[in-house]
C-alpha positions as CSV (number, residue, x, y, z in Angstrom):
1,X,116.1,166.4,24.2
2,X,118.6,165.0,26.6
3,X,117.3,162.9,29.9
4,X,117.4,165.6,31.9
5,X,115.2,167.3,29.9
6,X,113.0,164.5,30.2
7,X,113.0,164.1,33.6
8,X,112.0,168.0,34.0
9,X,109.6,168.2,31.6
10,X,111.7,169.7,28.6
11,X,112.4,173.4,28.8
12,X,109.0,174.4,30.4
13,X,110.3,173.8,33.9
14,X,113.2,176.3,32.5
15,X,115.9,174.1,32.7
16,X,115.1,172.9,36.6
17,X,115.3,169.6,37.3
18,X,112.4,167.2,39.1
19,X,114.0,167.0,42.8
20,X,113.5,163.8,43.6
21,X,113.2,162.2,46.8
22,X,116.1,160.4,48.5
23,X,115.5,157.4,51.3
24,X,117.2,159.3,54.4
25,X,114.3,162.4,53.8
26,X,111.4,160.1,53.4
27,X,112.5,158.1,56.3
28,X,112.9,162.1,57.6
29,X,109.3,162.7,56.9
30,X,108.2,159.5,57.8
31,X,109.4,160.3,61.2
32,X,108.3,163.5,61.6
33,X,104.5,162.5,60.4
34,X,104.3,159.7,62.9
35,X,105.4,161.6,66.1
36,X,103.5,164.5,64.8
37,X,100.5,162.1,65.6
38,X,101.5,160.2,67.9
39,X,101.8,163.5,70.2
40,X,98.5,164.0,69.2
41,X,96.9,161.3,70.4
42,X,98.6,161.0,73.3
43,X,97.4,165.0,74.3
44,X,94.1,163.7,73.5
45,X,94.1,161.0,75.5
46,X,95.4,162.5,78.6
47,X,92.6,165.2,78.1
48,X,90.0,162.8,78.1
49,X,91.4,161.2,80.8
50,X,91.7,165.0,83.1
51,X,87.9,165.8,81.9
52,X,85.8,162.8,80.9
53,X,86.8,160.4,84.1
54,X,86.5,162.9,86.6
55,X,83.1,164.1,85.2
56,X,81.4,160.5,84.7
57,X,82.2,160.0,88.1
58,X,81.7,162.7,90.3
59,X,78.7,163.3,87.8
60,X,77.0,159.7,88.0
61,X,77.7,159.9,91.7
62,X,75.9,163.3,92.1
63,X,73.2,161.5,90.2
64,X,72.7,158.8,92.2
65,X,72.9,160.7,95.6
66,X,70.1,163.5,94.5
67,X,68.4,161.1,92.3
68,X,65.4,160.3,95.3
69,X,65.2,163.9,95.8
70,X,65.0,164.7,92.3
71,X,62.4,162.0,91.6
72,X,59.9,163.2,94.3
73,X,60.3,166.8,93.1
74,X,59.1,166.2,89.4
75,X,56.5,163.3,90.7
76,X,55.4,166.7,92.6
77,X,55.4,169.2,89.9
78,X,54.5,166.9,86.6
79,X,51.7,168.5,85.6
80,X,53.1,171.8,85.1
81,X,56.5,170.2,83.3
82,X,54.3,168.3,80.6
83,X,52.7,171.6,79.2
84,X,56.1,174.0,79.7
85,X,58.2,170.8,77.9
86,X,55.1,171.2,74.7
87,X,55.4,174.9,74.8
88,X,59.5,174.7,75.4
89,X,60.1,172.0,72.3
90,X,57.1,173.3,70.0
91,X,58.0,177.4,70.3
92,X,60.9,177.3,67.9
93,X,59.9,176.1,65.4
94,X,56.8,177.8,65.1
95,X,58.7,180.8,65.8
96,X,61.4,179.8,63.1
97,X,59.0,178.9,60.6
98,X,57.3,182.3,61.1
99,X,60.2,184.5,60.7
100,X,61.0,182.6,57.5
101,X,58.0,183.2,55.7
102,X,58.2,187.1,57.0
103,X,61.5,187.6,55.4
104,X,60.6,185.7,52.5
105,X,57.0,187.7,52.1
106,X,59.6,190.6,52.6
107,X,61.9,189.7,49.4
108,X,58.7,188.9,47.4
109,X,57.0,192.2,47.7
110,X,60.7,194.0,47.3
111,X,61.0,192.4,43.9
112,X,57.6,192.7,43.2
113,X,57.8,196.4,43.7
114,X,61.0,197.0,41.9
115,X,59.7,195.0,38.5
116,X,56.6,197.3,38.7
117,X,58.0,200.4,39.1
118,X,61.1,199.7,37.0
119,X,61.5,201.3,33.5
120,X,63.0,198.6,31.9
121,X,60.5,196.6,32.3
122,X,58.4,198.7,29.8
123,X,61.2,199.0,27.6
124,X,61.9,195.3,27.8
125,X,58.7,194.2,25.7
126,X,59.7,197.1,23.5
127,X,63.4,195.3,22.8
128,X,61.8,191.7,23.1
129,X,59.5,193.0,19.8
130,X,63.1,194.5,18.2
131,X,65.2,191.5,18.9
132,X,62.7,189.3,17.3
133,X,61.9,191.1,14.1
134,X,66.1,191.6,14.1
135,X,66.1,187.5,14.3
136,X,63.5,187.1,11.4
137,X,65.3,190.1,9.5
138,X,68.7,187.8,10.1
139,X,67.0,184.5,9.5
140,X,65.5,185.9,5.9
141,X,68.6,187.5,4.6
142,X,70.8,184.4,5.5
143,X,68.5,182.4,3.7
144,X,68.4,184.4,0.8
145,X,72.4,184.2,0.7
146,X,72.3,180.6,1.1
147,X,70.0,180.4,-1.9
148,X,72.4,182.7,-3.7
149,X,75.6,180.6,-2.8
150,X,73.9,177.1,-4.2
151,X,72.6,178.8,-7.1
152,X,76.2,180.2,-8.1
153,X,77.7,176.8,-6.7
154,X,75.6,174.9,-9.4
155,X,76.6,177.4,-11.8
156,X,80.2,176.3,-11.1
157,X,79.4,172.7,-11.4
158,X,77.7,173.1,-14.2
159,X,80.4,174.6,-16.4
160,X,83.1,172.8,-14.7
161,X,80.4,169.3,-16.0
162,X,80.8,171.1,-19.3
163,X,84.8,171.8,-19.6
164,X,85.3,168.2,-18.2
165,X,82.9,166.6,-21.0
166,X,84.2,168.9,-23.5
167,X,87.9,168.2,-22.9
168,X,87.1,164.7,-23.2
């Protein structure tokens, strides 16, 4: 096998060679990586800068202007936000939770309906019973043949014991 060969990995590459990598087009890639994410970044950052500034401040300043107004108007309606906030964070859940165990109730009684009213669920205990007395039917004969095989082996041995001592 010649060192091209080698290189390739024999003749299962059918006779192409490895290319291999030279400095000016991993300097190329290299190159081409960085301002790939460089260009990213930068987009990033300039979105960021277009959206998130702009928000924080006009936002935080809105806040602080209306913040009076929007202090007296829940010291005003706090007794109705306490029980809507309950209902508002403990509703989903519930209401999750519920239609989980409804579609779950739903797949139960679907399967249990199909075993019940399948056939082959009163043919299965007919080829359980089959499949096991075809397993001890297996088991017996194979043990027989064993015991039919060692009983011929000694045989064997046996005359072979008596051809060597004989011989001797």
């Amino acid at each position: 096998m010649s060192s091209k060969e080698q290189q390739s990995g024999g003749d299962f590459g059918q006779g192409q060679q490895k290319k291999e990598w030279r400095p000016r087009d991993v300097w190329a890639f290299r190159i081409v990586i960085g301002g790939t994410i460089l260009t990213l970044l930068t987009l990033g950052a300039l979105a960021f800068g277009a959206v998130a500034i702009p928000t924080v401040l006009l936002g935080g300043g809105a806040l602080l202007l209306f913040s009076p107004v929007l202090l007296g108007i829940a010291a005003i309606t706090s007794p109705i936000w306490v029980p809507i906030g309950g209902l508002l964070l403990i509703t989903p859940p519930i209401l999750g939770a519920l239609a989980v165990g409804a579609i779950a109730l739903g797949l139960v009684v679907y399967w249990v309906w199909n075993f019940i009213r399948s056939r082959r669920t009163r043919e299965a205990a007919t080829d359980l019973l089959e499949g096991a007395k075809d397993a001890t039917r297996g088991i017996q004969y194979g043990a027989q043949e064993a015991a039919q095989k060692a009983q011929q082996a000694r045989e064997q041995a046996r005359q072979r014991a008596q051809q060597a001592t004989g011989q001797t």
